[in-house]
C-alpha positions as CSV (number, residue, x, y, z in Angstrom):
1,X,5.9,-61.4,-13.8
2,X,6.7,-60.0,-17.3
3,X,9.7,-57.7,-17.0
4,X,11.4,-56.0,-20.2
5,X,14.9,-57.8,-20.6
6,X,13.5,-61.3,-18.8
7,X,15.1,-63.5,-21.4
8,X,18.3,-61.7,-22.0
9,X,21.5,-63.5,-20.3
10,X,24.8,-61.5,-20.1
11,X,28.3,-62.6,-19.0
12,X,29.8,-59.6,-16.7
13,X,33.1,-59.2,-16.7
14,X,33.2,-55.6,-15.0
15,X,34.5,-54.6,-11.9
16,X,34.7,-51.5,-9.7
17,X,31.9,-49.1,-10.6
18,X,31.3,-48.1,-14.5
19,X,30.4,-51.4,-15.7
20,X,28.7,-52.9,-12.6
21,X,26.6,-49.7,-12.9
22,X,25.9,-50.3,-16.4
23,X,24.8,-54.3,-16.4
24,X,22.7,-53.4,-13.1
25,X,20.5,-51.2,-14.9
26,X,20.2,-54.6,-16.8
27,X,19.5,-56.7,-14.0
28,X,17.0,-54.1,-12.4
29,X,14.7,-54.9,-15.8
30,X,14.9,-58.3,-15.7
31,X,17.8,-59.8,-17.3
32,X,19.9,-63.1,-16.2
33,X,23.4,-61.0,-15.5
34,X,26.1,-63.5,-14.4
35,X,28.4,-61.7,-12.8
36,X,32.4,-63.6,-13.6
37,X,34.5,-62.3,-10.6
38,X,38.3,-63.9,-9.2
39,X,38.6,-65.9,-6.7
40,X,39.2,-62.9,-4.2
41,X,36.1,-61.3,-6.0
42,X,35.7,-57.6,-7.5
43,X,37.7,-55.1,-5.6
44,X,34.9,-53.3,-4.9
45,X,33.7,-55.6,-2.2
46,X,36.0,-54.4,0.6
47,X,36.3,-51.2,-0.4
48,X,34.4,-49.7,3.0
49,X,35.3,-48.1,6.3
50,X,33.3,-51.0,8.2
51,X,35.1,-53.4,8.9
52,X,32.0,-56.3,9.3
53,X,30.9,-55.2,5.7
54,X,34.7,-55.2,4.1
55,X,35.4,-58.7,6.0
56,X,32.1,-60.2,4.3
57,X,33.5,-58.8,1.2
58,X,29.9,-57.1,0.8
59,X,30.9,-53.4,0.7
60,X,27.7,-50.8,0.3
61,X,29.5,-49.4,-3.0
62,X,29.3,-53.4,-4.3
63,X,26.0,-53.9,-3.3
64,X,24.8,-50.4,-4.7
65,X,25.4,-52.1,-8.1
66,X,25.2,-55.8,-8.0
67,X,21.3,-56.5,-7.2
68,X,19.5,-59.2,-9.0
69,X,22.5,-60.2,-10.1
70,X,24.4,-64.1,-9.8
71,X,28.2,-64.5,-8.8
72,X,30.5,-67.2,-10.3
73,X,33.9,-67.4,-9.6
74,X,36.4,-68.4,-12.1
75,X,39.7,-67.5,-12.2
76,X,40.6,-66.2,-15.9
77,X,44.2,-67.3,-15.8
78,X,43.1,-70.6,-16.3
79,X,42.9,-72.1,-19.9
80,X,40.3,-74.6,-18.1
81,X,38.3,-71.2,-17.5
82,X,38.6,-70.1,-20.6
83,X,37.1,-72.9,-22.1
84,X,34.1,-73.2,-19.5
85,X,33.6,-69.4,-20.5
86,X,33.5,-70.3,-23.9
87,X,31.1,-73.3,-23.3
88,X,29.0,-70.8,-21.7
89,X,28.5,-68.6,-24.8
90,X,27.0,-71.5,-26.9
91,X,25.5,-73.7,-24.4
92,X,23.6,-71.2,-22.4
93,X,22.1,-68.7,-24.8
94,X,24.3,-65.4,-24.0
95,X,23.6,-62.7,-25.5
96,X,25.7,-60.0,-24.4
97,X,29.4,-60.0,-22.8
98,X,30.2,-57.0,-20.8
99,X,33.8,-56.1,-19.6
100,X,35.8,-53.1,-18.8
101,X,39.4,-53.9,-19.1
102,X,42.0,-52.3,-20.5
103,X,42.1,-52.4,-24.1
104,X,43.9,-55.9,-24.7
105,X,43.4,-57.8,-21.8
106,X,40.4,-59.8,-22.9
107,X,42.4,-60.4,-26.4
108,X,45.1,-62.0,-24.6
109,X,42.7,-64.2,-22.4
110,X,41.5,-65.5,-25.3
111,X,38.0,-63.3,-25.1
112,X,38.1,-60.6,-27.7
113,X,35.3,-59.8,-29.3
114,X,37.0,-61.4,-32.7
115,X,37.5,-64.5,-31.7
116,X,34.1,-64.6,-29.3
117,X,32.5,-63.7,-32.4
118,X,33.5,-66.5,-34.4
119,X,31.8,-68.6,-32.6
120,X,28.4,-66.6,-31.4
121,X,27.7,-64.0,-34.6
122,X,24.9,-62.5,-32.5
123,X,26.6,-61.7,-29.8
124,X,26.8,-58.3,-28.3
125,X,30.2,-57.1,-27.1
126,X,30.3,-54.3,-24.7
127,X,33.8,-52.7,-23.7
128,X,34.0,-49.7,-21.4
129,X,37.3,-48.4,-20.9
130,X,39.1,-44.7,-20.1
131,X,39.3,-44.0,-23.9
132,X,38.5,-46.1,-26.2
133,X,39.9,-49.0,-28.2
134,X,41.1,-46.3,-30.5
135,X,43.5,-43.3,-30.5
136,X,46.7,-42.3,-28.7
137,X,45.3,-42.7,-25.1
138,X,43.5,-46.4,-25.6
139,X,46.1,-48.0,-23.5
140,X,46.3,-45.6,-20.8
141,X,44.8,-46.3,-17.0
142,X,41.8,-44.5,-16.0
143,X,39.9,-44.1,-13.3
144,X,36.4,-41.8,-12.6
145,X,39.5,-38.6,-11.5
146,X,41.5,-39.0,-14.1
147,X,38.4,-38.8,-16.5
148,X,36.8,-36.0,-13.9
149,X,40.4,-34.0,-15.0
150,X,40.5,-34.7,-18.4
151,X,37.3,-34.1,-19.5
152,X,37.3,-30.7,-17.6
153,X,34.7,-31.7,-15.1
154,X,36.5,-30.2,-12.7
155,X,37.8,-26.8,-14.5
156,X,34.1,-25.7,-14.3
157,X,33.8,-27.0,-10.4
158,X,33.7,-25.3,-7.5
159,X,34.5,-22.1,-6.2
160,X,38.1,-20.3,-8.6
161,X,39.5,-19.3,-5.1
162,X,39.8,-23.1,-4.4
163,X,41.4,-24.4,-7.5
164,X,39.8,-27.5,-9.6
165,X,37.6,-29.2,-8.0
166,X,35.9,-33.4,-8.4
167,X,32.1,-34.0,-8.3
168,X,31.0,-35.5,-4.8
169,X,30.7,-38.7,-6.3
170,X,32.4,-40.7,-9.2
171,X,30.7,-38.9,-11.5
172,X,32.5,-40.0,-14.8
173,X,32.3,-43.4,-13.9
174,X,28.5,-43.2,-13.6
175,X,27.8,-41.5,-17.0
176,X,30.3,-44.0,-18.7
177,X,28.4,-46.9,-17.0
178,X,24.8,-44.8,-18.1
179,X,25.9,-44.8,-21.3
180,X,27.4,-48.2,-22.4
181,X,23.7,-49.6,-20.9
182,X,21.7,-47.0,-23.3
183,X,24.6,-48.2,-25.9
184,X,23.5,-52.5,-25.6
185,X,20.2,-51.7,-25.7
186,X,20.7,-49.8,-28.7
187,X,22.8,-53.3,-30.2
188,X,19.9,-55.4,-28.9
189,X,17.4,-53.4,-31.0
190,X,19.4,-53.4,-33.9
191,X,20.1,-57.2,-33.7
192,X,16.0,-57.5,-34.0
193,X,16.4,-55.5,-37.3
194,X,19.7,-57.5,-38.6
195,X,20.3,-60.9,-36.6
196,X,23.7,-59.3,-36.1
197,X,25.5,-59.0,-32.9
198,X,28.4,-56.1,-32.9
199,X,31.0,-54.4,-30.6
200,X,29.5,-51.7,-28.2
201,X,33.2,-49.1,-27.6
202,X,32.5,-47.1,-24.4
203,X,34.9,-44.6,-23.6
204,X,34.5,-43.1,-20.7
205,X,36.4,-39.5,-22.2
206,X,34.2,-39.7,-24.7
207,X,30.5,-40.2,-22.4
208,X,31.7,-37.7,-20.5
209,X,32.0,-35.1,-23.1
210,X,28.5,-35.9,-24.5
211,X,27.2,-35.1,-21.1
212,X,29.4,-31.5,-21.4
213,X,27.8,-30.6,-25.1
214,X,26.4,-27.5,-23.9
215,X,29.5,-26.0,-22.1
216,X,32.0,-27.7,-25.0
217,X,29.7,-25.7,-27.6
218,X,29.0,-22.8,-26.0
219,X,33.2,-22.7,-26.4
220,X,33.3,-24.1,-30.0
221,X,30.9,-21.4,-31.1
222,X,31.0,-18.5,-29.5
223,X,35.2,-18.9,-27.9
224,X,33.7,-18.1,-24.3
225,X,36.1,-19.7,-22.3
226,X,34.5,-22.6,-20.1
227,X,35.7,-21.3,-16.3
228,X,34.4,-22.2,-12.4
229,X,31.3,-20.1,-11.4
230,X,30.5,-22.2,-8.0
231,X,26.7,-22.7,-7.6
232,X,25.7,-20.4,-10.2
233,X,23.7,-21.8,-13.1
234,X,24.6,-22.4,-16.2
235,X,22.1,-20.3,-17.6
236,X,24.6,-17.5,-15.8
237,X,21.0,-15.9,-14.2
238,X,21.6,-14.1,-10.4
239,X,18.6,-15.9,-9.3
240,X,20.0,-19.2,-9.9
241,X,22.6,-19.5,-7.8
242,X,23.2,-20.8,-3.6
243,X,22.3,-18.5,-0.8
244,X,22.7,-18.4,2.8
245,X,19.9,-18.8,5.0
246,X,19.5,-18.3,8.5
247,X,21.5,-21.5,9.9
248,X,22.1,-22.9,6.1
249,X,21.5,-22.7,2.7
250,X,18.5,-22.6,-0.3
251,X,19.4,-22.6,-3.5
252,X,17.2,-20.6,-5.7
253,X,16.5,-21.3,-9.8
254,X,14.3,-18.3,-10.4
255,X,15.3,-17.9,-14.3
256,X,12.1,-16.2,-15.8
257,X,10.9,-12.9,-15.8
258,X,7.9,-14.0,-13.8
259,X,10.2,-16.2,-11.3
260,X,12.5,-13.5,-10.9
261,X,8.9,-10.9,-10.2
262,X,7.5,-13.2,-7.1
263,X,10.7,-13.9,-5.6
264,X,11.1,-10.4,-4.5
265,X,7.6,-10.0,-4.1
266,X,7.7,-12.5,-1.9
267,X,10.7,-11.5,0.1
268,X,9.2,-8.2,0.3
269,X,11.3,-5.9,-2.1
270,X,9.4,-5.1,-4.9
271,X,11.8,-2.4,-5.3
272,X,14.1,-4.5,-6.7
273,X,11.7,-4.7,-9.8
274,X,11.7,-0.9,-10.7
275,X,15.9,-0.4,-9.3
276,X,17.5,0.2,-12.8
277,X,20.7,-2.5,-12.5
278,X,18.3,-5.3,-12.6
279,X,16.3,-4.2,-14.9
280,X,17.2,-7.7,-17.2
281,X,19.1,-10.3,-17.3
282,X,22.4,-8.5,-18.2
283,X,22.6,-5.8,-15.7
284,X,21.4,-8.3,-12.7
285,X,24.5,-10.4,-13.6
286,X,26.7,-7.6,-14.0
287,X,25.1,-6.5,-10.2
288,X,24.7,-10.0,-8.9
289,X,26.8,-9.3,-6.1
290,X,24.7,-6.6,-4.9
291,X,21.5,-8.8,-5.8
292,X,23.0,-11.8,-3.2
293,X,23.5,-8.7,-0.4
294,X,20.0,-8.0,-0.8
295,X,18.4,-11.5,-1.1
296,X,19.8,-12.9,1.7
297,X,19.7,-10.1,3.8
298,X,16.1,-10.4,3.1
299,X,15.8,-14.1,4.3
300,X,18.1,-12.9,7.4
301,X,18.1,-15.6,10.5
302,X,14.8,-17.9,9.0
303,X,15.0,-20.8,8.0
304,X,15.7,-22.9,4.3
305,X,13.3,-24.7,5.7
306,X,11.0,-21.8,6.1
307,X,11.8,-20.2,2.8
308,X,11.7,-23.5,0.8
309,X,8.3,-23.5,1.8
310,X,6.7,-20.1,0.9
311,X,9.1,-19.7,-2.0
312,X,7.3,-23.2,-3.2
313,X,3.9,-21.8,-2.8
314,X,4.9,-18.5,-4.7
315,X,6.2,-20.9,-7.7
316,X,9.5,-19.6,-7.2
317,X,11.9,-23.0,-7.8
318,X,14.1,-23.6,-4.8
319,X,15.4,-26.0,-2.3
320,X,17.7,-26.0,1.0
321,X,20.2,-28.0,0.6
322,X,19.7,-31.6,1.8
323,X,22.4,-33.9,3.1
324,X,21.9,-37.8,1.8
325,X,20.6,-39.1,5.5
326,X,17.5,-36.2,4.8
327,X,16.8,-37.2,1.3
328,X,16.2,-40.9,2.0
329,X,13.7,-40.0,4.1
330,X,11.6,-37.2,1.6
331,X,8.0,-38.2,1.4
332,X,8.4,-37.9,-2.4
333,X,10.8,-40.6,-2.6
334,X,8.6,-42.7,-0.8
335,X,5.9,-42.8,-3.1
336,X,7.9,-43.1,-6.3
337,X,9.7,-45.9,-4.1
338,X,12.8,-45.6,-5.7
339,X,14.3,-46.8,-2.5
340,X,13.5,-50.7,-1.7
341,X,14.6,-52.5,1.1
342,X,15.8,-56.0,0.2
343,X,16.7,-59.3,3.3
344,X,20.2,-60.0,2.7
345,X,22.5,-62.9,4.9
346,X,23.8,-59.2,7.1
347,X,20.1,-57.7,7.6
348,X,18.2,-55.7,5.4
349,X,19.2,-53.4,3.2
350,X,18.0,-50.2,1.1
351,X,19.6,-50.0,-2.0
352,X,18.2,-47.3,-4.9
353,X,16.4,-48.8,-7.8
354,X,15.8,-47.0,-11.3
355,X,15.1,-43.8,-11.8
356,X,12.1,-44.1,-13.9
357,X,8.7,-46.0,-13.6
358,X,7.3,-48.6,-17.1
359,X,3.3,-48.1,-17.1
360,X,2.8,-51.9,-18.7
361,X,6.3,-53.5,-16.5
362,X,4.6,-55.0,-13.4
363,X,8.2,-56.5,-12.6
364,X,10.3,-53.5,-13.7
365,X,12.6,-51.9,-11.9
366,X,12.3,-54.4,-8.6
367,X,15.3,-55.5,-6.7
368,X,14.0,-59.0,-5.6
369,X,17.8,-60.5,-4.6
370,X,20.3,-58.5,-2.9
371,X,23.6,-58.4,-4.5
372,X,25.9,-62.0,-4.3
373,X,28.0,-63.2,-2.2
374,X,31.3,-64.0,-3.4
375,X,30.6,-67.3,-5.6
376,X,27.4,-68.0,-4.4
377,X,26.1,-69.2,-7.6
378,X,28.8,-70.9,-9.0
379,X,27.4,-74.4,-9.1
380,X,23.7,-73.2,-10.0
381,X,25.2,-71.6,-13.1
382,X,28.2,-74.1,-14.2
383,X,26.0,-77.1,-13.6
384,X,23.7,-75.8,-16.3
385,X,26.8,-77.4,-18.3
386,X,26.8,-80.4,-16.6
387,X,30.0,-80.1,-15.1
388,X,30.8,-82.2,-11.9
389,X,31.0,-80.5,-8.1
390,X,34.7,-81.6,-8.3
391,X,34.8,-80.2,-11.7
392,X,33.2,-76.6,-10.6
393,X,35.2,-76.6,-7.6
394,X,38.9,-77.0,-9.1
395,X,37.3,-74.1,-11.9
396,X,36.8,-72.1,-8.7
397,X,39.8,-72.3,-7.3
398,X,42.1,-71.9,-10.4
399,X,43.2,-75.8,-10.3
């Protein structure tokens, strides 16, 4: 089964969640990642509230992002280690190392791009950290809040009444991982043009920005300061904002004059269209508080449900708010099967696969083994060098 990266091999160093994200897009198309963990493993595999999961050291956050991939301990304060790792490079065709240390820590271990490079030209060196291997910051910690704060994801969040506020989920993390993966694949196409390898600097500041271009230059040109505006849209429309309804909530995206027309047609206010504050898009948002009075005094005790549906079959954009335990269930997600469950040693699990489908990749995008237990193949992969079982076994546990 033919999948896009089938022949590429990568060394993963990363732990936690931005570079395990980032090589498991990777994995998902077919490439040999071999994921280099400590003997007690990558952190992220007790970090859980069950117990079971945490004492199998098979968290759902590790497994989220560690399909299809292998697991071979070694423990990197070994010069033994460092040598095997090396060995690796050269004996087993590697094409890409992926870490996400602090600037410096791979240097001192021996396993800077430099000196990895002087002995595999074509390799590709990817390095995700906070900010960079560059500038005032590059040494400095960071974690997906500190980059959520810095970046001022969290300035624009929320409602202003509750002060700054962090995405739901580890936001900056994800887009750092998103983007070193777009970043290698950009290196491995170059290296067909050049034969050259090169080193791949992910900063995480720096991703996250990219993914803020519209609000960063709707401030560098025109000085409107970037505030909180809750669930309103960006585009700053009335219509595109959240709304109660009845027992919960819809949130509406009705951003063209024809949008804007059959949602109060629908709701049964065509008056709306000829009242004189909403006559555009200026005057609704200078009235948009009077505009929510009289949409959701319109959708009164019904439904989201409800609403979602005859809103969808007027071709006004909405949707009531789902909670993850409703989404996983949608019909739609069922027949794009992004969700595939895969047997694992503790039962089968779902996990989420990509988010996009390859017309001519049979294989693509299939999780076929469920993320690795701690060391599990450690022997398959070391005795590709022909090392001993005693040999792989005193690498494993540092002696």
């Amino acid at each position: 089964m033919n999948t896009p990266f089938q022949n590429i091999r990568i060394l993963d160093f990363t732990r936690f969640l931005s570079g395990p994200f980032g090589t498991h897009q990777f994995a998902l198309q077919g490439a040999d990642v071999i994921k280099i963990e400590p003997p007690a493993g990558d952190d992220t595999r007790t970090i859980t509230v069950n117990k079971a999961l945490a004492a199998h050291k098979m968290a759902p956050a590790f497994q989220a992002v560690n399909s299809n991939k292998k697991s071979v301990v070694l423990d990197l304060k070994d010069a033994k280690a460092i040598d095997v790792i090396r060995r690796m490079l050269t004996e087993m065709d590697i094409d890409i190392v992926w870490e996400n240390f602090r600037p410096g820590v791979m240097d001192k271990l021996g396993l800077g791009y430099e000196a990895l490079k002087a002995i595999h030209p074509r390799l590709i060196y990817c390095s995700i950290s906070g900010f960079g291997h560059t500038g005032p910051e590059k040494n400095t910690a960071a974690f997906d809040g500190k980059i959520q704060a810095m970046s001022g994801v969290m300035s624009i969040t929320g409602e202003s009444e509750h002060g700054p506020m962090r995405a739901g989920f580890a936001l900056c993390d994800v887009i750092g991982g998103m983007t070193s993966a777009f970043a290698v694949a950009t290196a491995l196409y170059e290296r067909t043009q050049t034969g050259k390898g090169q080193h791949v600097d992910v900063s995480m500041l720096d991703a996250s920005l990219s993914f803020l271009s519209t609000q960063v230059a709707d401030y560098t040109i025109t000085k409107t300061p970037q505030r909180q505006f809750g669930n309103l849209s960006m585009s700053r429309k009335a219509t595109a904002d959240r709304f109660r309804c009845g027992d919960g909530y819809i949130v509406l995206a009705a951003m063209t004059e024809p949008q804007f027309q059959r949602l109060f047609q629908t709701l049964d206010r065509e008056d709306v269209l000829t009242d004189e504050r909403f006559q555009d898009w200026f005057t609704r948002y200078d009235h948009r508080d009077a505009l929510r009075e009289i949409i959701e005094s319109a959708f009164g005790t019904r439904s989201p449900a409800y609403w979602e549906t005859l809103l969808n079959q007027a071709d006004v954009p909405c949707a009531r708010v789902f909670h993850i335990e409703e989404i996983v269930e949608h019909p739609q997600l069922k027949t794009r099967k992004i969700l595939q469950t895969v047997d694992s040693p503790l039962g089968a699990h779902t996990m989420v696969g990509p988010g996009f489908h390859l017309s001519a990749g049979e294989g693509s995008g299939l999780i076929h083994r469920a993320a690795p237990g701690l060391g599990e193949h450690t022997r398959e992969v070391l005795g590709e060098l022909g090392l001993s079982d005693q040999e792989i076994e005193a690498l494993r546990v540092g002696g």
